[in-house]
Phi, psi and omega in degrees: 000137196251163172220170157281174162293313174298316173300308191273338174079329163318281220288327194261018182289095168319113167249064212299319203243050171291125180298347188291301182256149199245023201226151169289116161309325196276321171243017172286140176246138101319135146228147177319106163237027161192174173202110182239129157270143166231052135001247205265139175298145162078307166312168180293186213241154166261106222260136183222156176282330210202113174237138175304175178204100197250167176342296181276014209074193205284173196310134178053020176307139179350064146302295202263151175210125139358043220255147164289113176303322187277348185231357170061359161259161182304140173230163205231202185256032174285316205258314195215062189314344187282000150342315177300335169280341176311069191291145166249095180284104150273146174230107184289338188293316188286334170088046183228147173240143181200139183247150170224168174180146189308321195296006199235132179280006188212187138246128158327110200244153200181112201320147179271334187233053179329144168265119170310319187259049200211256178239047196224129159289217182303134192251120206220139151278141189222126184285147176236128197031282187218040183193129161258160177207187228236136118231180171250157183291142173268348180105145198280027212244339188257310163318291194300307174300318156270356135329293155350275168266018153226032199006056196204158185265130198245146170225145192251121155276116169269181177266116187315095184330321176277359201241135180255137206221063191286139176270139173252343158306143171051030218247113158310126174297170170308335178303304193250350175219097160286356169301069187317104158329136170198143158226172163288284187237352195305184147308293173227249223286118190330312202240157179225073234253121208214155187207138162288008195271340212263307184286270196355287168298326154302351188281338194271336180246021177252145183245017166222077181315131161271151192260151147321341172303295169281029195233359157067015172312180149215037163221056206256146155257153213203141192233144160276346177320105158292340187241056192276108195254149164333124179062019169317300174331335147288013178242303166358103137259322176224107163222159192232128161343079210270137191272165166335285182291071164319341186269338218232078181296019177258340179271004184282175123198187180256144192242165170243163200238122213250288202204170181260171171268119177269170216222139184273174182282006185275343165307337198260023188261141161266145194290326191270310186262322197078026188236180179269137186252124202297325174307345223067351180243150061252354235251303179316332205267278192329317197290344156299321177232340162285004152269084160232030172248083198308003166249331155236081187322317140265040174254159150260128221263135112210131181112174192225110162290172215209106204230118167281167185278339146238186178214130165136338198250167168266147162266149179225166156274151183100333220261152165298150200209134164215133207274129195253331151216178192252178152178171185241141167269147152194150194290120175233047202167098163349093174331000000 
């Protein structure tokens, strides 16, 4: 049984005069200080200046998916850690997405905006956790390459024009985000927010410093504010964007800050080898300090899912951001 966030009133309960924060909101200033696309899940990242902010998240966001052709579900590097080696290059001019890895003699070049009567096949359902949804075969020329370097029979899927993949968890009303949360291929939630004060201070309790890289955002954000604390972004309900014309409060808009990320063994991939790294780690270390979400009390948390209140408008690096409410979250419900 799914609930909203708002229908239960838990997870979104405002706390303007809460004593954990000590910081002004109206003059900490945030800003964009990366933007990564994952075009195809579980693959590298696509590193961008500047993106629409579309239905499904930033541009071509986990459009394409990895499927086991014999079980119809998604496959990641949980399953095939050298995914990770899997580079993704866009060429817009060219309308080319094209995948590579050292270990492969050709690379995969694959229409960037596919024509359904074109260049798109067969329409096969594939579970992403606990929802199945739709894509189409990229064809079997795509299959084979990525067959290949993962040695397993893979069918590569784009996201099915007709099909809406509406999130029903953790859902902002309609009243205040007229935007249906819906993604493509992600786990749930179109956006995923990560901030440097927060990887830092995890950083502090690793004896192998980690990147933004392994936590998959598309979003980081990065504040000069010293007295800013590690994981403020878990108080986050609504923050907002500043457009070009900072004199023009019409150009702003917003995002609501949905739920936090609990976190898988896929942190334990080195990013660098494509293998599983045998200590476990960071995923053993995080489970130590990182269990703070009191509705699922053994998961370990970093990052913030994210949905916007409108679409349609751009994200940039640089751009400005200020948290306009708090509330406290929690998971009452599998992510």
């Amino acid at each position: 049984m799914s609930s909203t966030a708002d229908e239960s009133g838990a997870q979104y309960a405002p706390r303007p005069g809460s004593s954990e924060h000590k910081t002004d909101d109206a003059l900490t200033k945030w800003r964009v200080s990366a933007l990564y696309t994952y075009p195809v899940k579980s693959c590298q990242p696509a590193v961008l200046q500047e993106s629409s902010i579309t239905e499904t998240g930033l541009a071509y966001d986990r459009l394409w998916v990895l499927t086991d052709k014999r079980l119809g579900r998604f496959v990641t590097q949980r399953q095939v850690p050298k995914l990770a080696l899997v580079k993704v290059t866009i060429d817009e001019a060219s309308n080319v997405l094209e995948l590579s890895a050292d270990s492969m003699a050709t690379t995969l070049r694959l229409p960037l905006h596919p024509q359904p009567e074109k260049d798109l096949g067969e329409r096969f359902k594939v579970r992403i956790w606990y929802e199945d949804t739709y894509g189409r075969c990229c064809g079997e020329h795509a299959n084979s390459w990525l067959s290949a370097f993962t040695g397993k029979p893979i069918r590569l899927l784009y996201k099915d024009a007709d099909t809406q993949r509406l999130v029903s968890r953790y859902v902002p009303s309609k009243e205040v985000c007229p935007t249906a949360p819906q993604s493509g291929f992600a786990d749930l939630f179109p956006f995923h927010i990560t901030t440097d004060v927060s990887l830092n201070d995890v950083n502090k309790h690793l004896t192998r410093p980690l990147t933004h890289k392994t936590f998959r955002p598309n979003i980081v954000l990065t504040t000069d504010s010293p007295i800013v604390p590690p994981y403020d972004e878990e108080t986050w309900r609504r923050i907002e964007f500043i457009g070009d014309n900072s004199s023009n409060a019409d150009l702003n808009w917003s995002m609501f800050i949905t739920s936090r990320t609990p976190r898988c063994s896929m942190l334990n991939v080195d990013m660098d080898t494509g293998t599983m790294v045998p200590d476990r780690e960071p995923y053993v270390s995080l489970l130590k300090f990182r269990c703070v979400d009191a509705g699922q009390p053994k998961f370990s948390c970093f990052g913030m899912q994210a949905t916007p209140q409108t679409v349609g408008q751009n994200i940039r690096v640089g751009q400005e951001m200020y948290v306009r409410e708090r509330g406290v979250h929690l998971l009452t419900e599998p992510l």
